[in-house]
N, C-alpha and C positions, 0 to 999 in steps of 0.2 A: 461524066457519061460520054460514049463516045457514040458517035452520029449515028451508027445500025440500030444502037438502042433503042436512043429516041424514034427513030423512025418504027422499031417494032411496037414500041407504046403506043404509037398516036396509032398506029395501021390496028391494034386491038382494044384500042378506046374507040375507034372507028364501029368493028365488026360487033362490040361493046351495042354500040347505040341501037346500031341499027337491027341489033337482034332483039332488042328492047320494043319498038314497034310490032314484033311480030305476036305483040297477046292479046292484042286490042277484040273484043267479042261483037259481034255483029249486033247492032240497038237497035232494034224495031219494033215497032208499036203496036197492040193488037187492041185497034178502036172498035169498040163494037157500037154500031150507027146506034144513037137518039140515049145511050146511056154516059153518065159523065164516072170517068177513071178517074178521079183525083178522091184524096182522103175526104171525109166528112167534116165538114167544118160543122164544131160546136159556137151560140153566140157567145158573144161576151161576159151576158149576164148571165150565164149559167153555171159561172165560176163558184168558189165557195162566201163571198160576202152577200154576193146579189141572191142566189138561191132558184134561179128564174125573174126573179121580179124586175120587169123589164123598167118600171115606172119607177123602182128605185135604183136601178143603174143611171136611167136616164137623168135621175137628178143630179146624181156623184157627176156626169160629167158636164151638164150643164153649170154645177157650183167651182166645178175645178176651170172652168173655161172661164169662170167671172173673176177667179183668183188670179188669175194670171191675165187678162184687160188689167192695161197701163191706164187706161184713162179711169177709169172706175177704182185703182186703188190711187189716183194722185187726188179724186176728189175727195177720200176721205180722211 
């Protein structure tokens, strides 16, 4: 390759980039005061094992937390 080449590669790898910046879309947020924008978070236990049942979620992860305490399974 001889050196005008290269030189016109790089000069429209150049004009390449920096036309590449010119899509960017203007982000702005439209807050509307005392309401929250984000998705609705569903709880956990409302999945399909627990059903709602808050007091048998809370046990799966209470039993799953004692399963895994190192001390509680070296003592048995």
């Amino acid at each position: 390759m001889t050196a005008a080449r290269i030189v016109w590669f790089a000069a429209a790898a150049a004009v390449a980039l920096m036309a590449a910046g010119c899509g960017e879309r203007p982000q702005v947020v439209n807050y509307k005061q005392g309401k929250y924008q984000g998705k609705p978070d569903t709880p956990a236990y409302a999945s399909a094992p627990y059903n709602g049942n808050r007091q048998q979620w809370d046990n799966a992860i209470d039993t799953r937390a004692q399963h895994q305490n190192e001390y509680v399974r070296l003592r048995d």
